[in-house]
C-alpha positions in Angstrom: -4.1 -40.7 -5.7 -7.8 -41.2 -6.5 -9.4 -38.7 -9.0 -11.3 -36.9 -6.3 -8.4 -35.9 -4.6 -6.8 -35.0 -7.8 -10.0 -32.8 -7.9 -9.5 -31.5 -4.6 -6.0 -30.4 -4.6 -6.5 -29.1 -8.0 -9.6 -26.9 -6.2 -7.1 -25.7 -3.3 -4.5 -24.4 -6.1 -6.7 -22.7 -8.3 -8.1 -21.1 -4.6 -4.1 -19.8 -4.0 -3.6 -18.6 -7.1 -6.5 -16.6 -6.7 -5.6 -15.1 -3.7 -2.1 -14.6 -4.6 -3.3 -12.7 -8.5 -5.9 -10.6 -5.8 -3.2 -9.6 -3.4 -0.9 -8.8 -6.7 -3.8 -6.5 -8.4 -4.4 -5.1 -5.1 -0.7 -3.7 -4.3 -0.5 -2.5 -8.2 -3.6 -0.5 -7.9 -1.8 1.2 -4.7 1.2 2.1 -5.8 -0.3 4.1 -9.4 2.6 5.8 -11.0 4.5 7.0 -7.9 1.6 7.8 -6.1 -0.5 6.6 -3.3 -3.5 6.7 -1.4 -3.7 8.6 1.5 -5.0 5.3 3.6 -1.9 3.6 2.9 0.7 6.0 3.1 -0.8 6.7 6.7 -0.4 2.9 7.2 2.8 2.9 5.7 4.2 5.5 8.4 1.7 4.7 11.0 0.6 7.6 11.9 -3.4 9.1 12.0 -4.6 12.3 10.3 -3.3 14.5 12.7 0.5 13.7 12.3 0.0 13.3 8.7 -1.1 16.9 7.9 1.0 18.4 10.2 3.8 16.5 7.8 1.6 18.0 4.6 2.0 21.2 6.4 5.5 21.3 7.0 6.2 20.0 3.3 7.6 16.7 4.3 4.9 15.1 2.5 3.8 16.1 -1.2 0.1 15.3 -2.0 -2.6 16.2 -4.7 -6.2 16.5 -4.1 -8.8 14.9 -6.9 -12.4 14.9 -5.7 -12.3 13.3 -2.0 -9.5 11.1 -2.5 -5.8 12.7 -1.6 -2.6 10.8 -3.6 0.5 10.8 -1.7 4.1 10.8 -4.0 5.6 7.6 -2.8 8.9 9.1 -2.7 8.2 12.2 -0.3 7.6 9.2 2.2 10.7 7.7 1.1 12.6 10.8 2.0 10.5 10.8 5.4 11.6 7.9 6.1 15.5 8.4 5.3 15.3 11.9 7.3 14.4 10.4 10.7 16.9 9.5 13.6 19.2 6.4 12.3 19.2 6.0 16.2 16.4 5.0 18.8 
């Protein structure tokens, strides 16, 4: 192996390793003491605004309001989750 491939694949792991430290920081910043983001806990159960405060509504989900940005407890989703149908 010449040095400029050396060079190369040493380029192309440093560029993985990036992405891979990105996509870590990214899911940590998500997931902030129990809580998430509205945007992702609507991904999570893929379901749009109106299904999601009907679920607010009804208590299934627990949120908190600071500014514009709504927090979702990760674990009301949990239970969501676990209290649907086992069968299709």
């Amino acid at each position: 192996m010449d040095k400029t491939s050396s060079t190369q694949d040493d380029n192309l792991n440093y560029k993985k390793l990036y992405e891979l430290m990105k996509e870590v920081l990214e899911n940590l910043n998500s997931n902030i003491g129990g809580w998430v983001i509205k945007k992702r806990a609507m991904a999570i159960l893929d379901y749009g605004d109106t299904k999601f405060y009907e679920f607010v509504k009804d208590g299934k989900l627990e949120i908190r309001k600071i500014g514009n940005r709504i927090f979702v407890k990760f674990d009301s989703i949990i239970k969501l989750i676990e209290s649907g149908s086992p069968n299709l």
